[in-house]
Backbone as a ProteinNet text record, in pm:
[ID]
protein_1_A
[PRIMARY]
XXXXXXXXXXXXXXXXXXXXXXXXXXXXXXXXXXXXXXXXXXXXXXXXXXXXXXXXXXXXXXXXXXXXXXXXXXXXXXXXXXXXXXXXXXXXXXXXXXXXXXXXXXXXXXXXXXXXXXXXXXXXXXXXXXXXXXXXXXXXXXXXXXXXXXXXXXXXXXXXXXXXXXXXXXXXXXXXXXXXXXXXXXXXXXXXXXXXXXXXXXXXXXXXXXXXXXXXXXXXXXXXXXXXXXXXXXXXXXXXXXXXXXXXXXXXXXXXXXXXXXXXXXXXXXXX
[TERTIARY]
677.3	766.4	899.9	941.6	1033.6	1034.8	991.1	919.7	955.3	856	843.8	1021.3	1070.9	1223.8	1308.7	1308.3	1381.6	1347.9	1190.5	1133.7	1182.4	1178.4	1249.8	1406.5	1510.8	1614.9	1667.5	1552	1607.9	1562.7	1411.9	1397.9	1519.1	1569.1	1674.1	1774	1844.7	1949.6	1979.8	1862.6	1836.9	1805.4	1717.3	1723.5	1872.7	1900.2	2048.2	2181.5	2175.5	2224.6	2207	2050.6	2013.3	1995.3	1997	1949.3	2097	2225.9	2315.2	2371.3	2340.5	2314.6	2269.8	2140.9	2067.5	2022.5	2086.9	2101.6	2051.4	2123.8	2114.2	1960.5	1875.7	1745.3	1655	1664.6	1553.8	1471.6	1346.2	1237.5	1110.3	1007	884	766.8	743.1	577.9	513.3	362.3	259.3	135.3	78.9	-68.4	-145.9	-286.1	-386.7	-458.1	-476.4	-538.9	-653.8	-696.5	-834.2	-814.9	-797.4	-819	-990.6	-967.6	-1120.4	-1098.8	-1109.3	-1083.6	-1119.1	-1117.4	-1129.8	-1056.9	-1137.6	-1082.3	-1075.8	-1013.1	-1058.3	-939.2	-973.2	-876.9	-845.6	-757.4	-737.1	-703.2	-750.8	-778.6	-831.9	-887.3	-935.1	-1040.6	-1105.5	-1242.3	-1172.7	-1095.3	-1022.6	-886	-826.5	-664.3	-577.9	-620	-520.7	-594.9	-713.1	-780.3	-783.7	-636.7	-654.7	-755.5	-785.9	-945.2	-1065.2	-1050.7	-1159.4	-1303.7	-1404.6	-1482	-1480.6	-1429.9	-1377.6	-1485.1	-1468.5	-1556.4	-1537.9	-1641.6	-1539	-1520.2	-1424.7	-1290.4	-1283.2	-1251.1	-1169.8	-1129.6	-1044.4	-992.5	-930.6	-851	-834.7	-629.3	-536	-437.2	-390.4	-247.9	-184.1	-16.6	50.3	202.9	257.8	367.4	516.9	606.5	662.3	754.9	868.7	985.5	1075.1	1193.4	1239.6	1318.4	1245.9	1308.9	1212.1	1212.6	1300.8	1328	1229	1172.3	1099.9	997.1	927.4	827.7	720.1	673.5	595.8	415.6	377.9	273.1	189	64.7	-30.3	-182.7	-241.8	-375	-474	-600.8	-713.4	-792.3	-773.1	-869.2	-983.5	-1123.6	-1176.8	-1268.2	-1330.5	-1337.5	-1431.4	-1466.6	-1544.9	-1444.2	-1453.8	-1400	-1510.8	-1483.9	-1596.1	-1542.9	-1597	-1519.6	-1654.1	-1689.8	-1781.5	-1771.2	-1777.8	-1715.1	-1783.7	-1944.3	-2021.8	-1945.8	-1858.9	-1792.5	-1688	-1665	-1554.4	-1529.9	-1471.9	-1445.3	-1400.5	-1326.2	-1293.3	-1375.7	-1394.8	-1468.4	-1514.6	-1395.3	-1388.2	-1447.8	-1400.3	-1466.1	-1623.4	-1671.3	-1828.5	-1868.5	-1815.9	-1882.2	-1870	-1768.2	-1758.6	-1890.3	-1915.3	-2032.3	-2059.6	-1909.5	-1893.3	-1903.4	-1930.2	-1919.6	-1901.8	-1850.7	-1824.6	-1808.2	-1846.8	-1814.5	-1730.5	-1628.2	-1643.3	-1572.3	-1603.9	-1574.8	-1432.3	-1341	-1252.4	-1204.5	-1166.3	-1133.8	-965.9	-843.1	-737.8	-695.1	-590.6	-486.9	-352.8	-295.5	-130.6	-42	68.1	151.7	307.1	314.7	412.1	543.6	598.5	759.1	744.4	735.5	753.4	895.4	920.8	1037.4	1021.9	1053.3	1041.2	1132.2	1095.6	1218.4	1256.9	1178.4	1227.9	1212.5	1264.8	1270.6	1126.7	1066.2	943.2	906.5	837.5	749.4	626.9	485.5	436.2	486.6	391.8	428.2	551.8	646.9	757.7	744.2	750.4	711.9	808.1	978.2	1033.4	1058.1	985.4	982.8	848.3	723.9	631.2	576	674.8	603.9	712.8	629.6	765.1	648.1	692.8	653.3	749.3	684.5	744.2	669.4	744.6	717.2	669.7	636.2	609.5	581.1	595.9	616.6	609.6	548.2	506.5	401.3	330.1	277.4	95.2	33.9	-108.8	-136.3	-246.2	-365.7	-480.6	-522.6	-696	-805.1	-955	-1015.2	-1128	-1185.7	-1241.7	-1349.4	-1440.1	-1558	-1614.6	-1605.8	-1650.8	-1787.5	-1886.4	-2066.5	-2064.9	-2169.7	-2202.8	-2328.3	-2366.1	-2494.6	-2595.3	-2732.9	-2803.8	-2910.4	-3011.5	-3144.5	-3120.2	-3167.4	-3163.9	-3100	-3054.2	-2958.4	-2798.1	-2743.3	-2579.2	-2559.9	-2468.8	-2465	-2334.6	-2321.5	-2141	-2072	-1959.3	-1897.5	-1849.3	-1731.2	-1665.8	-1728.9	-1872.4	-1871.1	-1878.2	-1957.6	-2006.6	-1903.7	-1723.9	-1650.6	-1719	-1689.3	-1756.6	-1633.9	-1523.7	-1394.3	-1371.8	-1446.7	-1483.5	-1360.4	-1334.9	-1229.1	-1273.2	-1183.1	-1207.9	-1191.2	-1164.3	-1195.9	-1179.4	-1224.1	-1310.9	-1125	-1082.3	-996.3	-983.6	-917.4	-919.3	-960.6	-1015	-1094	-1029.6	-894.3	-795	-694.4	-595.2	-440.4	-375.8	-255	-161.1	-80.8	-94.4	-44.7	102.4	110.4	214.4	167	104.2	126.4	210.4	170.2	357.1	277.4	359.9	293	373.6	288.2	376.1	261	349.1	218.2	258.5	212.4	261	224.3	301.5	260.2	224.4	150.4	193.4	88.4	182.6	140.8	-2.6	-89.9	-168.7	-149	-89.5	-114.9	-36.9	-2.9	100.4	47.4	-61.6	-83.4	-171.5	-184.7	-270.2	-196	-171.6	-141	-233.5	-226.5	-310.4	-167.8	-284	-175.2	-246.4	-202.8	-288.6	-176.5	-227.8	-143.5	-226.4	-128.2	-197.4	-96.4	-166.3	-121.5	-161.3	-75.4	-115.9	-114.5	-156.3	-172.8	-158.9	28.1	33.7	-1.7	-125.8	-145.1	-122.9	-134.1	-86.1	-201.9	-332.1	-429.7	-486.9	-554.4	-623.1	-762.4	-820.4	-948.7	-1011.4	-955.7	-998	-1180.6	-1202.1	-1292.1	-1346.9	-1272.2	-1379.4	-1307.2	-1266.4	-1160.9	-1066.9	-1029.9	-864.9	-870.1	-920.8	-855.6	-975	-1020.3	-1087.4	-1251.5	-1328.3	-1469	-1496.2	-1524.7	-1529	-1645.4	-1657.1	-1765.1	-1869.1	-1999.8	-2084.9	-2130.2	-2134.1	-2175.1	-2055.6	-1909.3	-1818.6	-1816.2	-1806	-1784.4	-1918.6	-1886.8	-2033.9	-2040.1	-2121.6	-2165.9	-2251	-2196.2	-2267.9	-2415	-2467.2	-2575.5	-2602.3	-2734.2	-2763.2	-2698.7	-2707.8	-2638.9	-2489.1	-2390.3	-2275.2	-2285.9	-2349.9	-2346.1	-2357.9	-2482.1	-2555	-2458.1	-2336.4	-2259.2	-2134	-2062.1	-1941.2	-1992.4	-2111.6	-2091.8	-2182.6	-2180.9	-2288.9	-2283.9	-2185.4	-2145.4	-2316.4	-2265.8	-2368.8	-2412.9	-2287.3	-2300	-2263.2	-2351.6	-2329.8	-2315.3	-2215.7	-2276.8	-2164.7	-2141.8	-2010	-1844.9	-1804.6	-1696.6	-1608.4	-1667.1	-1570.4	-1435.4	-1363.3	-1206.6	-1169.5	-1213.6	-1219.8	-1132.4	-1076.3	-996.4	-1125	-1120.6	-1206.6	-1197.3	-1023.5	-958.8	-819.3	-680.7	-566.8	-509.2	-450.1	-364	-262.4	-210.4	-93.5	-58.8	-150.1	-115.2	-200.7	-178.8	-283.4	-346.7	-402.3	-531.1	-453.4	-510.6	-448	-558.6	-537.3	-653.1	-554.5	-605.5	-569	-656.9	-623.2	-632.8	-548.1	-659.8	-621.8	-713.6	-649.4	-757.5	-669.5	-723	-653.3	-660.4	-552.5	-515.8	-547.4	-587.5	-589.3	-519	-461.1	-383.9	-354.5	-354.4	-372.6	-227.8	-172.7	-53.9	-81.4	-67	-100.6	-32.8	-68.4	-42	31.1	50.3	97.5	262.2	287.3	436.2	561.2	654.5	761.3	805.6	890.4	955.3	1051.1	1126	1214.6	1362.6	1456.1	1575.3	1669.3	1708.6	1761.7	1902.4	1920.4	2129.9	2181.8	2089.7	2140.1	1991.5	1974	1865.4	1772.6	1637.8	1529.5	1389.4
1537.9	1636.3	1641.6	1490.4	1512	1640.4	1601.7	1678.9	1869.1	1872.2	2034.7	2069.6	1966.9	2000.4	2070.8	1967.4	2008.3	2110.6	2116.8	2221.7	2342.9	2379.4	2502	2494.3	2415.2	2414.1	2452.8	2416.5	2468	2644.1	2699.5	2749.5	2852.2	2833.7	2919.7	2924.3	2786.7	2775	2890.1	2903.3	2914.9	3060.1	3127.1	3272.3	3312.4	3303.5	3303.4	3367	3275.2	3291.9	3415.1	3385.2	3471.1	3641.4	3632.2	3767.1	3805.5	3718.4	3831	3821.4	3782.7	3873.4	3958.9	3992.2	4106	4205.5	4191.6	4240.2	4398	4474	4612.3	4638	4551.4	4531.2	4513.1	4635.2	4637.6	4785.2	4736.1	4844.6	4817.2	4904.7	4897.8	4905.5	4766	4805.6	4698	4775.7	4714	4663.8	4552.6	4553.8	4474.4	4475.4	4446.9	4319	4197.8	4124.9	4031.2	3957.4	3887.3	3714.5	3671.7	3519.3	3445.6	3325.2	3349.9	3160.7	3044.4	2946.9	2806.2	2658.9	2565.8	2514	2461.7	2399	2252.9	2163.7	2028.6	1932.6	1832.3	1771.6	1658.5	1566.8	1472.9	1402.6	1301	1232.5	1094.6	1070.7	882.6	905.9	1054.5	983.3	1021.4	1072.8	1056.9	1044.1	941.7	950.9	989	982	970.9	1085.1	1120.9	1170.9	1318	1393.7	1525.2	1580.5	1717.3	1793.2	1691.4	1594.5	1491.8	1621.6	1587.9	1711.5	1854.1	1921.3	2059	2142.2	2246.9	2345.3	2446.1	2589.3	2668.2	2743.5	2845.5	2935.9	3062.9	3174.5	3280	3339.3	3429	3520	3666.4	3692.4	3871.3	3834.1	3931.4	3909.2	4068.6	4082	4192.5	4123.5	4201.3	4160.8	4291.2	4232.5	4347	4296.3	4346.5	4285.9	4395.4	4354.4	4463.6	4454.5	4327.3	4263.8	4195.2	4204.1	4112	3976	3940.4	3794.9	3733.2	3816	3810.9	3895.2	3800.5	3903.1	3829.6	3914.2	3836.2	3872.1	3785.5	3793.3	3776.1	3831.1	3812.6	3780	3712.4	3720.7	3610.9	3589.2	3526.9	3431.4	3313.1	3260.3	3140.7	3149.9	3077.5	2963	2850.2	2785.4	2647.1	2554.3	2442.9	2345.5	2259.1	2089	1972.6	1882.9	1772	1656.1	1545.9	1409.5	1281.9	1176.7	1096.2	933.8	850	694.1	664.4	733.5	689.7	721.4	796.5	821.7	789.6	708.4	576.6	456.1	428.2	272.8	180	253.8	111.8	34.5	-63.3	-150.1	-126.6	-96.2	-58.3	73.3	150.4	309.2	287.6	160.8	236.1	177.3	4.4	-46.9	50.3	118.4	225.7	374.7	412.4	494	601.2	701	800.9	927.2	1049.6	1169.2	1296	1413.4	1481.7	1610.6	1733.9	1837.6	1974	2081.2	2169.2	2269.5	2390.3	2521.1	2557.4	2571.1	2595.9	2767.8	2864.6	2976.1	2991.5	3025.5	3062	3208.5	3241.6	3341.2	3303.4	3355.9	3297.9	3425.7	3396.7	3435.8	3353.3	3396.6	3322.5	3407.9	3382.9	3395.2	3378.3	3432.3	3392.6	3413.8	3321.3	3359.9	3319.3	3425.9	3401.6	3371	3268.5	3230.3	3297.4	3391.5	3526.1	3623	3723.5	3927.7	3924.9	3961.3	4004.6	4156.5	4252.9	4310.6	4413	4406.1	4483.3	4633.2	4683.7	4803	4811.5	4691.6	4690.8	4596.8	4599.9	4470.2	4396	4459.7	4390.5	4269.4	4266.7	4152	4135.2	4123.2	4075	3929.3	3818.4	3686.9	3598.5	3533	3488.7	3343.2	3255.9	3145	3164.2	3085.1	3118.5	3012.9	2978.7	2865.7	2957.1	2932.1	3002.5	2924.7	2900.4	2892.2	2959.1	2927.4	2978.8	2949.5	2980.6	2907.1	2966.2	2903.6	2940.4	2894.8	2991	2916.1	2905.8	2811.6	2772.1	2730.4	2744.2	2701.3	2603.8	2517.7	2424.5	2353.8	2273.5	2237.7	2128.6	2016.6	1894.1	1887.6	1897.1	1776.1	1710.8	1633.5	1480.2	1494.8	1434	1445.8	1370.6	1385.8	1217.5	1290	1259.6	1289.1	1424.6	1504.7	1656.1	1744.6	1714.7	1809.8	1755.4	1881.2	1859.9	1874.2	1758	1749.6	1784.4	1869.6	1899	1805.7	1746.9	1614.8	1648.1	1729.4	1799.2	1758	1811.1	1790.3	1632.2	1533.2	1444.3	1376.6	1349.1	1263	1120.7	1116.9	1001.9	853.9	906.4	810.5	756.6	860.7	852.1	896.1	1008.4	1103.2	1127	1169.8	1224.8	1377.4	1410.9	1537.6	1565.6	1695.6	1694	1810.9	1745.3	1788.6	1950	2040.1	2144.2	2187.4	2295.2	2350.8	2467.1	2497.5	2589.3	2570.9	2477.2	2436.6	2518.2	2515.9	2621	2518.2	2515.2	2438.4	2517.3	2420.7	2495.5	2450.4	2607.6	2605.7	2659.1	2553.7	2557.5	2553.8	2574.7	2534.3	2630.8	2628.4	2647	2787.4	2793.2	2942.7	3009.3	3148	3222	3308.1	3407.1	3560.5	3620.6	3726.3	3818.6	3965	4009.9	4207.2	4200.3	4263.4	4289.1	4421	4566.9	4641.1	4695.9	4844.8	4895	4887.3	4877.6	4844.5	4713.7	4631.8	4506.4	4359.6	4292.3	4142.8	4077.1	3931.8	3801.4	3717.4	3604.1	3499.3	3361.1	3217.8	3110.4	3036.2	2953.3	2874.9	2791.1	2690.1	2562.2	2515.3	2602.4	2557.3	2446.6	2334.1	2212.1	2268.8	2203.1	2294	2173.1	2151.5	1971.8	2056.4	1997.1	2011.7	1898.2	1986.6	1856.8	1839.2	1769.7	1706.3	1607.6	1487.4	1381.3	1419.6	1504.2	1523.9	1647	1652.8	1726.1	1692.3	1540.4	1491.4	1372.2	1464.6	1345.5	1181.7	1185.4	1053.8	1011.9	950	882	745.7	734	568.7	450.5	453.1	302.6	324.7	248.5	273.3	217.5	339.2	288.6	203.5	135.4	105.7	157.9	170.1	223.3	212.6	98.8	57.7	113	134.5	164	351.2	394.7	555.7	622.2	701.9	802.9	933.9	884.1	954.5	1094.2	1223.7	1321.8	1314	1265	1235.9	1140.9	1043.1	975.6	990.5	1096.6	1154.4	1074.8	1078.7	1072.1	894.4	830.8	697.2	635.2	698	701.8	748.2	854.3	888.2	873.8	810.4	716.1	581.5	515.8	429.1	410.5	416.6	401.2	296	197.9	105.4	-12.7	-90.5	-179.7	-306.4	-324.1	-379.3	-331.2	-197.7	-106.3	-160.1	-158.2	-205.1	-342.9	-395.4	-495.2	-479.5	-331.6	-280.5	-275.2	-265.8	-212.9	-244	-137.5	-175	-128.1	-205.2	-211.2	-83.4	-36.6	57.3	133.3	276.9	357.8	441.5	482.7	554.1	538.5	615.1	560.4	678.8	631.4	777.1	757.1	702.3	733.8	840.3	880.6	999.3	1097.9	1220.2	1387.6	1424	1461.1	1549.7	1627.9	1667	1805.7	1862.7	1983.4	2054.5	2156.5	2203.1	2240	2399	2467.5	2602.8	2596.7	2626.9	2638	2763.7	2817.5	2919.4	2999.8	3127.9	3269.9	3373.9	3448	3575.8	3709.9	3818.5	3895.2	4037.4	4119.8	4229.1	4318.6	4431.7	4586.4	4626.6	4705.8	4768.4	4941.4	4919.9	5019.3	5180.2	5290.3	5378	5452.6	5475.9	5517.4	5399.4	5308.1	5247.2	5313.9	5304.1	5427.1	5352.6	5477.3	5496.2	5387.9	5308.9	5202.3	5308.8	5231.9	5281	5215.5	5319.5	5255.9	5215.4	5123.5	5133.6	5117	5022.6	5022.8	4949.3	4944.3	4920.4	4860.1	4894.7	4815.8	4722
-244.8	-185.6	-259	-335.8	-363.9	-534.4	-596.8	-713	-689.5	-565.1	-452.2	-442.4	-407	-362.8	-454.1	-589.9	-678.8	-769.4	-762	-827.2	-744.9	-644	-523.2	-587.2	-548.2	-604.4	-732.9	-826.3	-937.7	-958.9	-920.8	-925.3	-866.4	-796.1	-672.5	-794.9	-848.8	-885.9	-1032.2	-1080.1	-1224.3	-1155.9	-1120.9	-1143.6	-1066.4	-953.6	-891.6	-1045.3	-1133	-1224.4	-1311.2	-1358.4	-1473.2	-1401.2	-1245.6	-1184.5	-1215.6	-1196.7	-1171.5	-1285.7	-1397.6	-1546.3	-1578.2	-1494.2	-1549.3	-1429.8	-1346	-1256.4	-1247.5	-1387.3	-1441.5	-1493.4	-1504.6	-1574	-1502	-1394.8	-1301.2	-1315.1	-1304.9	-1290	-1178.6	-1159.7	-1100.1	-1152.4	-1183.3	-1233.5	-1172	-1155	-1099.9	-1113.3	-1113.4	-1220	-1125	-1160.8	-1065.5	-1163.4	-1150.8	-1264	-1193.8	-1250.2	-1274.5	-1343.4	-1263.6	-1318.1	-1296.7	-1454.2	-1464.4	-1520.4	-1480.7	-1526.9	-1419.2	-1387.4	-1315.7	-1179.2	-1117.5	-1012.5	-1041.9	-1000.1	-971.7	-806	-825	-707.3	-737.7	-711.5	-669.3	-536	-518.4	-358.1	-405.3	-257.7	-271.5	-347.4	-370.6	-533.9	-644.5	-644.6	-758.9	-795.4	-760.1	-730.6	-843.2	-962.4	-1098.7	-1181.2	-1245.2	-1330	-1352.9	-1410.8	-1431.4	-1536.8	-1437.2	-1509.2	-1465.6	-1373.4	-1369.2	-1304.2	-1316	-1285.2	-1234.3	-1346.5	-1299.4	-1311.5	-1183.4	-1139.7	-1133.2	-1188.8	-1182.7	-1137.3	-1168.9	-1027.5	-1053.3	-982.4	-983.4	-929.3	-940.5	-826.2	-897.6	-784	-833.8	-763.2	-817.8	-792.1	-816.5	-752.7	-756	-761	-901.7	-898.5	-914.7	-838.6	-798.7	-897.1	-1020.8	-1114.5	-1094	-1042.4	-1049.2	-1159.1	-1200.9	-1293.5	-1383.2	-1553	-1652.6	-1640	-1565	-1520.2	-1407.3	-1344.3	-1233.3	-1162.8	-1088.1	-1027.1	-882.2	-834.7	-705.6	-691.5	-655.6	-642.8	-532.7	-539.8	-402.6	-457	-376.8	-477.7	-353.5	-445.1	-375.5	-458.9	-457.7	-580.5	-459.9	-563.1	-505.3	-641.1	-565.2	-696.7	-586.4	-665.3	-611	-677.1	-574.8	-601	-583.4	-638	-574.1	-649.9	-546	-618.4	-597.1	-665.6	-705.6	-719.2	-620.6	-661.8	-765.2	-808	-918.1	-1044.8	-1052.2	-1157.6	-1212.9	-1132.8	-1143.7	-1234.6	-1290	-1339.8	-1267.3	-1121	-1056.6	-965.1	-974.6	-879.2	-747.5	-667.3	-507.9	-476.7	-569.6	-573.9	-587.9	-686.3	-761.5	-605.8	-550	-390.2	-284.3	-223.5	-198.6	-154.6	-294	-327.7	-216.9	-243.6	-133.8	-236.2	-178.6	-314.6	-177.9	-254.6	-176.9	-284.8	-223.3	-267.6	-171.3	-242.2	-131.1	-201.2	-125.3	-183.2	-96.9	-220.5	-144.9	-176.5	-82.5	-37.6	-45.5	-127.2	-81.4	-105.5	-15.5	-24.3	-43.3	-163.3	-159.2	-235.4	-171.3	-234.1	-295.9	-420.7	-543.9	-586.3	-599.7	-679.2	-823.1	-943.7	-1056.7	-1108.5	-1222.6	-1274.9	-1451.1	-1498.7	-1648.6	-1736.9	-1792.7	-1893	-2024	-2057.8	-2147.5	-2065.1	-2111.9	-2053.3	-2068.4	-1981.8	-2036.4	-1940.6	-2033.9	-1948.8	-2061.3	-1963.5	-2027.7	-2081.7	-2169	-2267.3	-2313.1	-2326.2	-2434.3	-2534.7	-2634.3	-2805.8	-2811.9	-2767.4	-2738.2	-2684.8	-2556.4	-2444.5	-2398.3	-2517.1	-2492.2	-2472.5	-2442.4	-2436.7	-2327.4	-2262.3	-2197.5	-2137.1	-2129.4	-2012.2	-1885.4	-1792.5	-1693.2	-1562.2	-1440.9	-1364.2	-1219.2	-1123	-974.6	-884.9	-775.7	-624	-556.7	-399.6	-328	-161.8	-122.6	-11.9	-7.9	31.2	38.4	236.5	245.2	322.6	240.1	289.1	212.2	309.4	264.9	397.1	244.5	324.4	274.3	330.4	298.1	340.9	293.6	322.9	227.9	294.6	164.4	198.3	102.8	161.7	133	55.8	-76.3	-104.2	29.3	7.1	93.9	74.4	-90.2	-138	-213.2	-156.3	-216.2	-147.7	-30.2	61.2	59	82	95.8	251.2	288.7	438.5	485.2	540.5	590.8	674.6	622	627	829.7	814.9	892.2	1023.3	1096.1	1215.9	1192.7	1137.1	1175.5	1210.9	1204.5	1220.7	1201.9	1035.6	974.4	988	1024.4	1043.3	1203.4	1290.4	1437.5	1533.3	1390.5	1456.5	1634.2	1702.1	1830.6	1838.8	1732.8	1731	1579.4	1526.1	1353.3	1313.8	1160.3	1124.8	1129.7	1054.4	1055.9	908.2	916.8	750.8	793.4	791.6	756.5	726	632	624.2	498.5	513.6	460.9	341.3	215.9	101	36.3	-61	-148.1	-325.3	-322	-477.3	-554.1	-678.1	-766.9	-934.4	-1035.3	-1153.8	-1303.7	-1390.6	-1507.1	-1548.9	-1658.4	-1766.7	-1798	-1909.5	-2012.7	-2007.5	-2020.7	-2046.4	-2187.5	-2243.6	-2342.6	-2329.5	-2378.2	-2399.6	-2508.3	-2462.4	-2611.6	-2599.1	-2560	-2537.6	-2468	-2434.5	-2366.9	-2221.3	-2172.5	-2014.2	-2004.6	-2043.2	-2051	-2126.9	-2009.4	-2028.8	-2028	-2097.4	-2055.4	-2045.5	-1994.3	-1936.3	-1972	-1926.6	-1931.4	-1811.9	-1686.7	-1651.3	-1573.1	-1486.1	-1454.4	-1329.3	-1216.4	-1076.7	-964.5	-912.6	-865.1	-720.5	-616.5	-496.3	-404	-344.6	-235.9	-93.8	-59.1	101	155.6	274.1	380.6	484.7	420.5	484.2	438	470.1	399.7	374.3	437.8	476.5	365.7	267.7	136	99.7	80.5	35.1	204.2	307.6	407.9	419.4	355.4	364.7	381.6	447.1	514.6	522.6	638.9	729.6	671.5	854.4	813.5	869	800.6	892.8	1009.3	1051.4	1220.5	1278.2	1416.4	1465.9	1489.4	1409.2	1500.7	1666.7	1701.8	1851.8	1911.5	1875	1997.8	1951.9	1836.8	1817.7	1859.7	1912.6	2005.2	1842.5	1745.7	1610.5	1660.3	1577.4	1708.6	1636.4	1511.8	1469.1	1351.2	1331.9	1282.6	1154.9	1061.6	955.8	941.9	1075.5	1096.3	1045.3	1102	1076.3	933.2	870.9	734.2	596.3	680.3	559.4	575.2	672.6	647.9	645.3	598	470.1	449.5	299.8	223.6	137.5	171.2	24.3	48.8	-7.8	-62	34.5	126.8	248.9	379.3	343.4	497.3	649	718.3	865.4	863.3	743.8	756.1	698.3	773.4	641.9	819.1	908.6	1055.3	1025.3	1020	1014.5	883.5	741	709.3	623.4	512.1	440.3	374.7	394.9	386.7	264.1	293.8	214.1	252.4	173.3	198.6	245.5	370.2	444	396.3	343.5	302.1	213.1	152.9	57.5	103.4	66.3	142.1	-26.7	10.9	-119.1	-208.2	-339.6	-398.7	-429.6	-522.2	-558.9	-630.8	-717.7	-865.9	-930.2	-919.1	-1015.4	-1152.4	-1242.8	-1424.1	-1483.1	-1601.1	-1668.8	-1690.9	-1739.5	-1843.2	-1722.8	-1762.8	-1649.3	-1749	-1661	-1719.8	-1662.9	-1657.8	-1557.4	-1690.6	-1580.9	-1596.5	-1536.9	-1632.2	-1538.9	-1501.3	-1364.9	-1273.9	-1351.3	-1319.6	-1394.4	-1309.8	-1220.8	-1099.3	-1030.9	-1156.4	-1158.7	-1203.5	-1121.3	-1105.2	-1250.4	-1306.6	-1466.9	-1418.7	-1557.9	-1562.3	-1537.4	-1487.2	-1440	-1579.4	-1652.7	-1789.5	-1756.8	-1736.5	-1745.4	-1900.4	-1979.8	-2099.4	-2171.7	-2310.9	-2362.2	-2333.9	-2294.3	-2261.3	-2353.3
[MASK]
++++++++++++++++++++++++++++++++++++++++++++++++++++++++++++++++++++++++++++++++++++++++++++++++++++++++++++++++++++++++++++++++++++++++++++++++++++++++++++++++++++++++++++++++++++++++++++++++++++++++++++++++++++++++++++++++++++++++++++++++++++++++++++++++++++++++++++++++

């Protein structure tokens, strides 16, 4: 969070500035684009390992750019995550031997701000990087392998939840990436957005493994797949996963947008 903070702060601090420089360097254009690139996550199967099994993603987006300094966005990306103790080097993870997959669904909207002028159909101010913020909902779904079927984590309260988390929470994605013109109505892009939610239950994992004889499991399944380690049945209590930290999940890949043709003419005050 602290990272989120200063990243907001500066973001504020820094266009604040550069807007009322360019204040005069406002126009309306609009473009409809296409992102086409990976998902992945980090959590208790994978706490450290960026790009660790990435899956892949896309979505469709719409931006409002009214200043070359800036612009906003709306959009929908969807993409698969999944995480693997077999794929591990550490010890506890391979004893462990939990895996999980899930499709995750968002809607968000972002703030960009560019660190050159940029806008399509000018050569002038065709390239710019640029950072964004913003807020999502996402919906999500963790299963469990067990043989040839995928088992949906969620009802079974494999932790002996008393009631099953929520597969709807609202994140904040943030991240970096680049613009350029090939063309008087057609951009590409490339960037790499991190996504901090605020749930543990990304990959099914948190606390501690519960009792079978005292938790009422709503099915056999429920028992069989909060634990699977190697000495099943003697872990009660035991550290499952670590609440102390919440999940991420990660969108990367190339953008592609169209500028709308039907975007009102630029308002010239002085050279564009």
């Amino acid at each position: 969070m602290k990272f989120i903070f200063f990243l907001t702060i500066s973001l504020l601090t820094i266009s604040s500035s550069l807007l009322s420089q360019t204040k005069k360097r406002n126009f309306r254009q609009h473009e409809l684009g296409i992102f086409l690139g990976g998902a992945y996550y980090i959590g208790d199967l994978n706490p450290t390992k960026q790009f660790h099994l990435t899956q892949p993603a896309g979505g469709l987006f719409y931006r409002f750019t009214p200043n070359y300094r800036y612009a906003f966005r709306g959009g929908f990306n969807f993409g698969n995550i999944m995480g693997d103790d077999s794929q591990s080097e550490d010890a506890d993870q391979l004893q462990r031997n939990l895996n999980f997959k899930s499709q995750i669904m968002e809607f968000n909207v972002l703030a960009e701000f560019n660190f050159l002028e940029y806008r399509i159909s000018n050569d002038k101010y065709k390239f710019t990087t640029f950072l964004f913020l913003g807020l999502d909902v996402f919906r999500f779904k963790p299963m469990a392998q067990m043989g040839n079927h995928w088992i949906e984590l969620q009802p079974l309260r494999t932790e002996g939840q008393s009631k099953g988390y929520r597969l709807t929470q609202v994140g904040i994605p943030f991240g970096v990436g680049a613009k350029l013109n090939v063309s008087k109505k057609v951009g590409i892009g490339i960037e790499w957005g991190p996504r901090k939610t605020f749930t543990d239950y990304l990959d099914d994992v948190s606390g501690t493994y519960p009792d079978p004889n005292l938790v009422p499991f709503s099915s056999i399944n429920g028992i069989k797949l909060s634990d699977r380690s190697k000495n099943a049945g003697s872990n009660v209590n035991e550290q499952r996963g670590n609440p102390r930290t919440k999940d991420w999940f990660f969108f990367f890949g190339i953008t592609l947008n169209f500028k709308l043709t039907f975007a009102d003419p630029p308002c010239y005050a002085y050279d564009h």
